[in-house]
TITILO-738125 format. One record per atom (N, C-alpha, C): residue in three letters; x, y, z. Coordinates in steps of 0.02 Angstrom, whole numbers, plus 50000, padded with zeros to 5 digits. Each point is the difference from the previous one (the first is absolute). Example, Ala and Ser with C-alpha at 12.3 -4.5 7.8 and 13.67 -1.06 7.14 Angstrom:
2
ALA506604971650390ALA499555005950000ALA500455006050000SER499825005349964SER500425005950003SER499615005550037
//
This chain:
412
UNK503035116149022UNK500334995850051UNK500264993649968UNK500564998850019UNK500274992149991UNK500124996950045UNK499764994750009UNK499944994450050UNK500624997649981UNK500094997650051UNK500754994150023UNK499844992849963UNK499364995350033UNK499774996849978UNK500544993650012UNK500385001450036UNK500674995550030UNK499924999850094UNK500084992150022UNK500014999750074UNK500684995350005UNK500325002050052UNK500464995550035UNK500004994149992UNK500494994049976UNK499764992749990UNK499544996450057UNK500275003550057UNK499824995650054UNK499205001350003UNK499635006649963UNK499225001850021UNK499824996449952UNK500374998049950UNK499414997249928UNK499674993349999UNK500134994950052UNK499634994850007UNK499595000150024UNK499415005150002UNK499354999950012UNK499605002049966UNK500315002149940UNK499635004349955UNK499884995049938UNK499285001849988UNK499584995349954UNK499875003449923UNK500234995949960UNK499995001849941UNK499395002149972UNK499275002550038UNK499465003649966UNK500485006750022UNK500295002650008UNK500275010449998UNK500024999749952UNK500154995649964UNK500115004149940UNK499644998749923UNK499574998850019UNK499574998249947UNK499395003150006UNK499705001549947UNK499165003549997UNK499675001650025UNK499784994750051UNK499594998250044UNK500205002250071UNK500845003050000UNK500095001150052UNK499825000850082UNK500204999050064UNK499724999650051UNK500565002750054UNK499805007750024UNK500635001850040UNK499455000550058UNK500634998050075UNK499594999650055UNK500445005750055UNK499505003749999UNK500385006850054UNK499494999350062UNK500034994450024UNK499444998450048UNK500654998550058UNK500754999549993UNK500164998450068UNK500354999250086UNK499215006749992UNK499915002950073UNK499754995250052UNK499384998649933UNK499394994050016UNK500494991550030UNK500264997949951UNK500524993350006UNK500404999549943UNK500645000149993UNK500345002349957UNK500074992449936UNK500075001249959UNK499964994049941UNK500385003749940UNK500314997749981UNK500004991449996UNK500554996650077UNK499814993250005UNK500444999350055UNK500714995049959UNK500575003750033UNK500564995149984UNK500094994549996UNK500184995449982UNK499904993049934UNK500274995550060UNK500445003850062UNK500234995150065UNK499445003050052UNK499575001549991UNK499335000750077UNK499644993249958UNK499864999249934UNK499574996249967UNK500394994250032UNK500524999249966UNK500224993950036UNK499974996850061UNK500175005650035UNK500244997850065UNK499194996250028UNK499425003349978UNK499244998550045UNK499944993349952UNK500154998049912UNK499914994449997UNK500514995350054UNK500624999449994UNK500434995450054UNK499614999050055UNK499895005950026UNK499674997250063UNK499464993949991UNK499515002949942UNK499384997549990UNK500134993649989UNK500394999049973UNK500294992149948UNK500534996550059UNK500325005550016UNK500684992450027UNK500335000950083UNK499315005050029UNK500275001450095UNK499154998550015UNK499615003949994UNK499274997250034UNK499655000450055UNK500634999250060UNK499784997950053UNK499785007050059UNK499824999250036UNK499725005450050UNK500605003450044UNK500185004150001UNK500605001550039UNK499914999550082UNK500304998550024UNK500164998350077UNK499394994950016UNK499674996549968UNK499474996450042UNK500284991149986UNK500434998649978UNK500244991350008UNK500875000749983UNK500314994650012UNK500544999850002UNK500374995149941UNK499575002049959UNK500294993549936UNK500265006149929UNK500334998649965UNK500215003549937UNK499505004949995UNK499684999649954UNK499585006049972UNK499705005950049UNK499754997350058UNK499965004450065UNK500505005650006UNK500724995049994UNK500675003750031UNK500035005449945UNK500094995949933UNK499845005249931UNK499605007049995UNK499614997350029UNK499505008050006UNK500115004850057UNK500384998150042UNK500255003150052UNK500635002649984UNK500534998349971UNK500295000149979UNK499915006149942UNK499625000949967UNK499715002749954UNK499855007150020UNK499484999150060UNK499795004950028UNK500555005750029UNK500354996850047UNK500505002150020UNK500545004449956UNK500064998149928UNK500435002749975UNK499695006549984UNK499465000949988UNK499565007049988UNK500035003150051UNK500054999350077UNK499885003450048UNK500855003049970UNK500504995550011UNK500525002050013UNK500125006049930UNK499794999749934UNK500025005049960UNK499605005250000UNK499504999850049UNK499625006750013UNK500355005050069UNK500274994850041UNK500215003650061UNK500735003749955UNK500424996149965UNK500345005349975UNK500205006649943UNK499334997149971UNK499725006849961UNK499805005550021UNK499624997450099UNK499965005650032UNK500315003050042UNK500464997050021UNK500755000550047UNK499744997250064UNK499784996150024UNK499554995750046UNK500464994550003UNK500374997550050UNK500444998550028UNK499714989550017UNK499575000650028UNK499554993250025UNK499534998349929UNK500204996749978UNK499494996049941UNK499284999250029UNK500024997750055UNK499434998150047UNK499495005550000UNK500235006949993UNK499655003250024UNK499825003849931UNK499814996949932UNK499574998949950UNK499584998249992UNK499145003250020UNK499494994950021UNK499655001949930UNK499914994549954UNK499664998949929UNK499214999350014UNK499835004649943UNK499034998750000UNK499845001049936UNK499655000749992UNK499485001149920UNK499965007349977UNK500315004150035UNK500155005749955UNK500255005050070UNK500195007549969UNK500115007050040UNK499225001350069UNK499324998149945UNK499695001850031UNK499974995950082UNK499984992149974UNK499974997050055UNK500655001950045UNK500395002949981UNK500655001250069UNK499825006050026UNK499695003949972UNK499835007150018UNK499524997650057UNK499474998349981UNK499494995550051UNK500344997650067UNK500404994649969UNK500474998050071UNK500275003450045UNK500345005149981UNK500415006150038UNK499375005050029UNK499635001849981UNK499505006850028UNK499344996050044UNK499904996549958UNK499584995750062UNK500084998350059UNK500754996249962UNK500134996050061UNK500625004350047UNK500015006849999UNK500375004350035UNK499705005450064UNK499395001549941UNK499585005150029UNK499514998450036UNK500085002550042UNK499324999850076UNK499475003850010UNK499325000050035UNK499495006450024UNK500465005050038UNK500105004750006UNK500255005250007UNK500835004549980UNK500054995249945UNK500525002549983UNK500025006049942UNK500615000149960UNK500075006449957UNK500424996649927UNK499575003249953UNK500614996949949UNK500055006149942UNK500495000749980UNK500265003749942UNK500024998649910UNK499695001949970UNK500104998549923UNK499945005549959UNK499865000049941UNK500115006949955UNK499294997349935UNK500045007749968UNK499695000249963UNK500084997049924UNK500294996850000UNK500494996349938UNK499834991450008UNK499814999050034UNK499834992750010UNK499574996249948UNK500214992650006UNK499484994649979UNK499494999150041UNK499614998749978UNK499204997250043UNK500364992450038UNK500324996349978UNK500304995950033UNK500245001350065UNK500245005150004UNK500235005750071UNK499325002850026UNK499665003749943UNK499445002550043UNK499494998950046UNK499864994249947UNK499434995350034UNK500044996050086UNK500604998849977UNK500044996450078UNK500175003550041UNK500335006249990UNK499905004950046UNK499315004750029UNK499625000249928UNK499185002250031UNK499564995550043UNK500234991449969UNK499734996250051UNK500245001150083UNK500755000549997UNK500225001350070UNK499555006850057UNK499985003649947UNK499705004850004UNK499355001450059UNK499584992049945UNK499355000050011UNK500084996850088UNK500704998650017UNK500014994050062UNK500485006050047UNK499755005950008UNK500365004050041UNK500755003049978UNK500144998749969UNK500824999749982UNK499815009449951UNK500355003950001UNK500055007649982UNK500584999649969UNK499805001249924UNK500365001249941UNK500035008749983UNK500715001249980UNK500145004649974UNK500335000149919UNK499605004149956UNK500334998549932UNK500265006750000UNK500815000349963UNK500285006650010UNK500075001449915UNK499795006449990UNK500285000349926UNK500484999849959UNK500015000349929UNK500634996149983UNK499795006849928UNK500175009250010UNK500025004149958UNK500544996949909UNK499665000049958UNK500484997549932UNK499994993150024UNK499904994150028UNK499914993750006UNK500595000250046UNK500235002850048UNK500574998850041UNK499815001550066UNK500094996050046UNK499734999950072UNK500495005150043UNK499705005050032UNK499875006450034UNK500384996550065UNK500805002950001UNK500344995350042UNK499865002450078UNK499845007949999UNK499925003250056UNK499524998150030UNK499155000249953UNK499394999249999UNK500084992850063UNK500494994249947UNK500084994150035UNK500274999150056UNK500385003950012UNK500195000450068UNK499515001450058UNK499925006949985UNK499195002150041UNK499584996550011UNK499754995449966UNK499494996550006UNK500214994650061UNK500724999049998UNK500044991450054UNK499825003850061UNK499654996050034UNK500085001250092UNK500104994150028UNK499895003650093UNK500394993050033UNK499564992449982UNK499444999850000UNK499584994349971UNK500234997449908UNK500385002449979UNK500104996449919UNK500444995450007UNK499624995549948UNK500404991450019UNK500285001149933UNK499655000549943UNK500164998849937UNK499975003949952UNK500324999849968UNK500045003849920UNK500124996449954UNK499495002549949UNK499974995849925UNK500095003049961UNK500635000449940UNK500175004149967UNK500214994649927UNK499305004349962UNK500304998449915UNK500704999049966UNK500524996349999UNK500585001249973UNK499975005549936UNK499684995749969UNK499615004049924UNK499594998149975UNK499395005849969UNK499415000349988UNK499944994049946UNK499524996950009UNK499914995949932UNK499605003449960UNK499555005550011UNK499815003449942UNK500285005949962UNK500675001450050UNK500215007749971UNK500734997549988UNK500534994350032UNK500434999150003UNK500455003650019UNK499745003850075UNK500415005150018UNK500484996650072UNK500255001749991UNK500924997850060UNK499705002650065UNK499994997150052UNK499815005150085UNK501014996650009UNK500245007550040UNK500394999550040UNK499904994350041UNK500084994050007UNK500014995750057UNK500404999950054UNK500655000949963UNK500534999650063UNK499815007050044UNK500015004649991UNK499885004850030UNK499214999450025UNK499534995750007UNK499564999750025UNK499994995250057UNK500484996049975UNK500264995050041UNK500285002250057UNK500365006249983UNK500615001250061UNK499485003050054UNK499505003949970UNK499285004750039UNK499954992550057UNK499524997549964UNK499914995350045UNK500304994850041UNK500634997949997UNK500444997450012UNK499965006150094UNK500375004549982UNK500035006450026UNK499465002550082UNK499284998049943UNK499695001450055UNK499504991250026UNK500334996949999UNK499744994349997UNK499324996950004UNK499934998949924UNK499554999849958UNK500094994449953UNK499794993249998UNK499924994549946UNK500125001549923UNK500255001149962UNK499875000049929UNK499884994049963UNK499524999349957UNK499824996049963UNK499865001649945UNK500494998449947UNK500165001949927UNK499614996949968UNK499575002249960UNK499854999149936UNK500164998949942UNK500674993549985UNK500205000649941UNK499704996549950UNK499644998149990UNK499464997449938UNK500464999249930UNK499875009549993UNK500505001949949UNK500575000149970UNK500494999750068UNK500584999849997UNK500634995350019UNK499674996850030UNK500454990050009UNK500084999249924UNK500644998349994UNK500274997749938UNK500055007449948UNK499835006850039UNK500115005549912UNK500525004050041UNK499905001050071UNK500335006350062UNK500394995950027UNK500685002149990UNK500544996650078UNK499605001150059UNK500064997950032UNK499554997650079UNK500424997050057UNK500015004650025UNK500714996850088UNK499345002250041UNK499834995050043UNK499455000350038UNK500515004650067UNK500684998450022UNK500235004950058UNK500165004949981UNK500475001549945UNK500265005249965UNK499125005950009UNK499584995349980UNK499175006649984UNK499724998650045UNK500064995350063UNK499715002750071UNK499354993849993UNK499824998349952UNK499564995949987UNK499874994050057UNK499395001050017UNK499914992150065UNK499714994349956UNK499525002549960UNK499604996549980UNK499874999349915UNK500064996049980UNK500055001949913UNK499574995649982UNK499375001649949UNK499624996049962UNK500014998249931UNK500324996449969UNK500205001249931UNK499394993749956UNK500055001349937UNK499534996549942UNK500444995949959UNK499874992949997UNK500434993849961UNK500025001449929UNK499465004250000UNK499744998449912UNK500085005749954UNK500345006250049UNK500065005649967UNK500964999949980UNK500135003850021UNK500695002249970UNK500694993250051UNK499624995650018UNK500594995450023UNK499704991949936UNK499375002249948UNK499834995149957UNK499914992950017UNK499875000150055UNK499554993550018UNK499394997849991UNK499384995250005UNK499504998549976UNK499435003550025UNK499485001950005UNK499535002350028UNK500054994650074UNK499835005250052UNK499584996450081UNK500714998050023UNK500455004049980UNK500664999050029UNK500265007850038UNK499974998950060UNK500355006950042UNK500234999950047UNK500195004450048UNK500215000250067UNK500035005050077UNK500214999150021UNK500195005750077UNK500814997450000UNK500495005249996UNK500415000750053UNK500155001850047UNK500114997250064UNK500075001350075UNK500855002949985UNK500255006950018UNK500585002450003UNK500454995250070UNK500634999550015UNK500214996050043UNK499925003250069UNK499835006350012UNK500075002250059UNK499424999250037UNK499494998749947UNK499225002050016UNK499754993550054UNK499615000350033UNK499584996550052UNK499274996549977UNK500124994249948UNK499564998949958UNK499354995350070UNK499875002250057UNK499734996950051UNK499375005949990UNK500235006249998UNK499705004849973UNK499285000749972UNK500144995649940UNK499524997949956UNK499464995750010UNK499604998550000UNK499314996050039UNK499864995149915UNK500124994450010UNK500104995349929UNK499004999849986UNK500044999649923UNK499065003549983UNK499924990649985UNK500304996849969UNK499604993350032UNK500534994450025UNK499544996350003UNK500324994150050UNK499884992150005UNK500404996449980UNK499914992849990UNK500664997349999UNK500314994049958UNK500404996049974UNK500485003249970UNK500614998250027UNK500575003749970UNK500624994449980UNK499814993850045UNK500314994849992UNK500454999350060UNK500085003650022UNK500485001950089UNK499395001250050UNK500474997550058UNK499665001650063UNK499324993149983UNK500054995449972UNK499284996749990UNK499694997050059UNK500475000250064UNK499454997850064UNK499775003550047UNK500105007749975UNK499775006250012UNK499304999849981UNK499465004850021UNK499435002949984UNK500135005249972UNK500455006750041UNK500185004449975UNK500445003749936UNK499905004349983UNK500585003149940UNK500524998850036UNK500544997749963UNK500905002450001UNK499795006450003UNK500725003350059UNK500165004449981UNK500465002349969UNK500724996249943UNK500475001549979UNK499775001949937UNK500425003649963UNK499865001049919UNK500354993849982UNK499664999449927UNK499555001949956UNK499414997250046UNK499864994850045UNK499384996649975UNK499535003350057UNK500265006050044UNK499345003150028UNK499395007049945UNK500384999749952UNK499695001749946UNK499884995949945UNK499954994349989UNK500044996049928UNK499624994250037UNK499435001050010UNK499464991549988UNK499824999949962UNK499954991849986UNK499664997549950UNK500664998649950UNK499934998149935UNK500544998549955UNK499935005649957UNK500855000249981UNK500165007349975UNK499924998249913UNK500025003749952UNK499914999449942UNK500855001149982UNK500264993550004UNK500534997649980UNK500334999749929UNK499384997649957UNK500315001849928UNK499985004949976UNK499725005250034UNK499895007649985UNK500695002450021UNK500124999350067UNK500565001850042UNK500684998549960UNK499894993649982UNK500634997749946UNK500025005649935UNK499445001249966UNK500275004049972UNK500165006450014UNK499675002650052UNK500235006250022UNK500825001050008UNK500084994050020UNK500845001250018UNK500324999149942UNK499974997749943UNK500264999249915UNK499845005949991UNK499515003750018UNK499955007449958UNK500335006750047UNK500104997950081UNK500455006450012UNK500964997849982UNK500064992449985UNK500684998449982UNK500095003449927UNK499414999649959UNK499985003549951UNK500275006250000UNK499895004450029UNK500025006950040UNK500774999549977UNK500384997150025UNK500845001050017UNK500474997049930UNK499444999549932UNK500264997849939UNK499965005149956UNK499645005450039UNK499895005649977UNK500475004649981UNK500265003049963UNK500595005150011UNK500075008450034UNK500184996350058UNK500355005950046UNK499174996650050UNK499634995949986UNK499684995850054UNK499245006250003UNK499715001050063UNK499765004150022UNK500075009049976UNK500515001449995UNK499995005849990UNK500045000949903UNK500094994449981UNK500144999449922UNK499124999449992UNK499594995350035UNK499275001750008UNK499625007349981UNK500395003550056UNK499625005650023UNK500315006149947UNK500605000349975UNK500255002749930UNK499474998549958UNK499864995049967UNK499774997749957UNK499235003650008UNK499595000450040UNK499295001250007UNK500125007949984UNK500465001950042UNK500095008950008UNK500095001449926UNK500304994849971UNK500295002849920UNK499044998049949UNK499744995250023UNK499335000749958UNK499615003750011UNK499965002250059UNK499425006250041UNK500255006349958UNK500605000950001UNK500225007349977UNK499965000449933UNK500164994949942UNK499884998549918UNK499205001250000UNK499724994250034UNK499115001249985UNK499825009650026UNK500225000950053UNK499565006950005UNK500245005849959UNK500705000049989UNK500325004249941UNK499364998849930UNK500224994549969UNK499974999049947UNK498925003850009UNK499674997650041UNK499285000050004UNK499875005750007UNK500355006650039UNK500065005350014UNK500075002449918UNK500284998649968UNK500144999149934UNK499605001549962UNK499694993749980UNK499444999349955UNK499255000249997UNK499964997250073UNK499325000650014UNK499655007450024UNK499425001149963UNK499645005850043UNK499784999250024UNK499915003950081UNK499665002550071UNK500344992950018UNK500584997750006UNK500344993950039UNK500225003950073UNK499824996650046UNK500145002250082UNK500144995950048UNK500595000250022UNK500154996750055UNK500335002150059UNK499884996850048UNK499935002850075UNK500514999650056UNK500474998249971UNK500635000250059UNK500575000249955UNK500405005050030UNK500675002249959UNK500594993450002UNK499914999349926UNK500544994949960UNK500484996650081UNK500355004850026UNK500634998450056UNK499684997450042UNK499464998050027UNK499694998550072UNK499614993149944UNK500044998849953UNK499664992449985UNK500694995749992UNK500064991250042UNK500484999250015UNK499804992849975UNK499484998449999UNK499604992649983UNK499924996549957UNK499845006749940UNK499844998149934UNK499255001149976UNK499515002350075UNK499315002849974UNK500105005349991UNK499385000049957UNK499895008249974UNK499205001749993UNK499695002950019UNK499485002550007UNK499755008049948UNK499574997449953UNK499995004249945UNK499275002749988UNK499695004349986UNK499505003449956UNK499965002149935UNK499534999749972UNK499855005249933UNK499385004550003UNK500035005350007UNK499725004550014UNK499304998749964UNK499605000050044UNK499394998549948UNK499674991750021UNK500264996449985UNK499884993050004UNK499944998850074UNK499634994349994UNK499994995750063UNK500604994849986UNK500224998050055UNK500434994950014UNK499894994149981UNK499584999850003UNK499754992150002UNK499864999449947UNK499785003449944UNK499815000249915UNK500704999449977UNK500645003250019UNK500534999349990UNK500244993449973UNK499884995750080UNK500594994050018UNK499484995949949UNK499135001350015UNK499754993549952UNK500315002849918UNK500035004749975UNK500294997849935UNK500644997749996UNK500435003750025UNK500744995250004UNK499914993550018UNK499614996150022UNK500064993350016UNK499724997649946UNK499225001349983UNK499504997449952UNK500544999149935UNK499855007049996UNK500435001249919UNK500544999749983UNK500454999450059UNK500685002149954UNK500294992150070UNK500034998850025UNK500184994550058UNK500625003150025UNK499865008850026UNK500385002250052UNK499684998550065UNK500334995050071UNK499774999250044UNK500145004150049UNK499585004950029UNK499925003250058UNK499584999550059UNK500005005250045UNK499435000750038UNK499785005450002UNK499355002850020UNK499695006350003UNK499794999750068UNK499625007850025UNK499525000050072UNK500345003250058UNK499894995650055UNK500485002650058UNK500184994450020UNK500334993649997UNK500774996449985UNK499644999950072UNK499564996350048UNK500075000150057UNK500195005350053UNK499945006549965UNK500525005750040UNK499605005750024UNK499274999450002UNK499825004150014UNK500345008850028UNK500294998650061UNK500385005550042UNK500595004749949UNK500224992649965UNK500715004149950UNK499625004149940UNK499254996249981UNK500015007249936UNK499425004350038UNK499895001550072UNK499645005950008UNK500625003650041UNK500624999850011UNK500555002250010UNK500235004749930UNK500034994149926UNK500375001349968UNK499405006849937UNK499365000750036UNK499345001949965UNK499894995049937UNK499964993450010UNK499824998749932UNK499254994250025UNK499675000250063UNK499524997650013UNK499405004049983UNK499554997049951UNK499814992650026UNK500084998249920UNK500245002649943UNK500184996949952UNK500534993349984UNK500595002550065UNK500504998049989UNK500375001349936UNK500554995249987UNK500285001449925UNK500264993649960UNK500294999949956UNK500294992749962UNK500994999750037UNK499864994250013UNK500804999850030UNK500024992749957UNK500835006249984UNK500524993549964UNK500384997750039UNK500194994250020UNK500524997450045UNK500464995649976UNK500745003349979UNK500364995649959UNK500514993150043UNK500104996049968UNK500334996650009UNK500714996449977UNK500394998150014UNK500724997949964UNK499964997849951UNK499624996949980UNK500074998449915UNK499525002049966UNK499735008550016UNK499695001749952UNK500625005349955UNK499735004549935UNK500605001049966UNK499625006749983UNK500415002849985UNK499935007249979UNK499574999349931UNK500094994149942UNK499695000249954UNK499054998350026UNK500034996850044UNK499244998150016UNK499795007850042UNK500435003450028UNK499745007950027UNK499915004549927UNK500354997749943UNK499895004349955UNK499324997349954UNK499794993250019UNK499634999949966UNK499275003750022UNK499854999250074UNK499835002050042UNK499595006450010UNK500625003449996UNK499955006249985UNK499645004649943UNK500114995249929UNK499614999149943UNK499064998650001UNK500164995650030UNK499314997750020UNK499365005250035UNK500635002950061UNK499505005950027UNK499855004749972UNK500395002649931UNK500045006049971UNK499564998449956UNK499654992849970UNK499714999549951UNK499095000150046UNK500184996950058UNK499304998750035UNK499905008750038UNK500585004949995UNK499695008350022UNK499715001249946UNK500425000149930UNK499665002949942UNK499214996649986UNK499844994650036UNK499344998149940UNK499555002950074UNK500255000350017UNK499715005150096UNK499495005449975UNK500655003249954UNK499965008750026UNK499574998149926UNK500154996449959UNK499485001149943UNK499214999649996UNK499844998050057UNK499484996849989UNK499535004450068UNK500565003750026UNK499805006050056UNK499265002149981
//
């Protein structure tokens, strides 16, 4: 194999001159939070830190306005990354999970019905088993080859289903769900959707009407390269965000001779003060996004082109190498791998220990997706590439595993 070992000018300002030296350090960790972050998210959270400061919407003097100001411009670059029409109706939190929380909690009632699949995050799961535990009747529909059972899904809604929670894509298998067409199901038989894009904000074009989408939960820190404890909910424009039952409640800086919550967006979801210099950079790293070439879909090229080099080339060289979802259905850039024989987790610790390949091993939070995909309760090692990783760091990679099978099978 020959690596490229060449990125686009615009990806190379993040890349740190240990690749290529001895000691090397490649990071295929980002599923987890993607890194390195672009040289304008860094910036943008020092500026804030250094030369705005102030609390957004709570006084009326410069730096206040600054951070509001600030804030605002992130709503307005997330609502049109997602085709979300009202900036307003961008409600920012500390990650996917906490919006997921917001939406199912604060949607679902004692006797209602809700819809999800076998492909899910525990982020989805969990608060759905809690709902669970509070009267609320969950249905998980299967998802045969990691793809959700559109009929299965249908069948399952009745007249009591409020909601459906559907994985965009797996974070442990990196497999694509039809959305729009899940969308249209529910749309159809009227039924809430609430997307799961974790994964895919900033890697998947995303039209929240075009895919039927009500509800979208996306991650700051994954593929839109913002800081950690940076995320959100998008409210679609049609949707009835009254709906939603807000999970806490205090100071928003409005309404202050009120007792009660506002009810307008943002601030019947957003008490307390928002993490502003986070937010600032969040919005430097999805502007990032559009410096990209061909933007979003030049993203999602790019991952499809390392997923398919690494599993070729590993298919290759390595013996008993196995992986679990066909090349065309990984859209993300994870990849989820075995070596026949080994544990997973002996895997990722030598690639990290020894050689400073960064991965993850286990079940990635996913319980449901690897007893779907049969790879529970071992789980497997997932690589999750990112834009400025390079075909030469997959080739080294690749090397690495072939040297850590051989001293495997030697020692059998």
């Amino acid at each position: 194999m020959a690596g490229d070992g060449a990125l686009p000018v615009c990806w190379q300002d993040c890349m740190t001159s240990s690749l290529g030296s001895a000691d090397r350090h490649v990071y295929f960790d980002n599923a987890a939070t993607s890194f390195p972050k672009p040289r304008a998210v860094v910036d943008a959270v020092v500026e804030y830190m250094t030369s705005v400061g102030g609390n957004p919407g709570r006084s009326g003097h410069s730096r206040s306005v600054g951070a509001g100001e600030a804030v605002f411009a992130a709503r307005e670059a997330a609502a049109a990354l997602f085709g979300v029409t009202n900036p307003m109706r961008v409600i920012f939190g500390s990650n996917a999970t906490a919006a997921l929380n917001l939406a199912i909690q604060g949607i679902l009632r004692e006797g209602d019905h809700a819809v999800t699949t076998a492909i899910e995050h525990n982020s989805t799961i969990r608060p759905l088993m809690e709902m669970e535990r509070r009267g609320v009747a969950v249905t998980v529909v299967s998802c045969p080859a990691g793809i959700v059972d559109r009929d299965e899904f249908e069948r399952s809604i009745r007249p009591e289903t409020k909601l459906a929670v559907v994985n965009h894509a797996s974070n442990a298998f990196g497999i694509l769900q039809p959305i729009a067409e899940i969308g249209s199901i529910c749309k159809r038989r009227g039924v809430i959707l609430l997307a799961d894009c974790a994964q895919t904000a900033g890697v998947i074009p995303i039209a929240m009407k075009d895919d039927h989408i009500d509800l979208l939960a996306f991650a700051g820190h994954k593929g839109l390269y913002g800081p950690t404890g940076t995320g959100g909910l998008a409210i679609s424009d049609g949707f009835d965000h009254s709906l939603i039952r807000p999970l806490a409640f205090g100071g928003t800086g409005s309404n202050s001779d009120s007792v009660y919550q506002p009810d307008f967006l943002p601030d019947r979801f957003e008490s307390g003060t928002v993490n502003a210099a986070g937010i600032s950079g969040l919005c430097a790293g999805i502007r990032h996004i559009a410096s990209i070439p061909d933007g979003i879909r030049g993203v999602q090229s790019r991952k499809r082109e390392l997923v398919n080099y690494f599993i070729r080339g590993a298919e290759e060289c390595i013996r008993g190498f196995m992986t679990y979802a066909p090349p065309g259905l990984i859209e993300t850039g994870v990849v989820s791998f075995n070596i026949a024989g080994m544990e997973p987790s002996d895997v990722a610790f030598h690639l990290a220990e020894s050689h400073g390949v960064m991965c993850r091993s286990g079940l990635h939070c996913a319980p449901l997706a690897h007893r779907t995909m049969g790879t529970f309760p071992r789980g497997t090692v997932r690589f999750s590439f990112g834009i400025f990783n390079t075909k030469d760091e997959i080739d080294f990679a690749i090397g690495v595993l072939d040297e850590i099978s051989r001293a495997w099978r030697a020692h059998e």
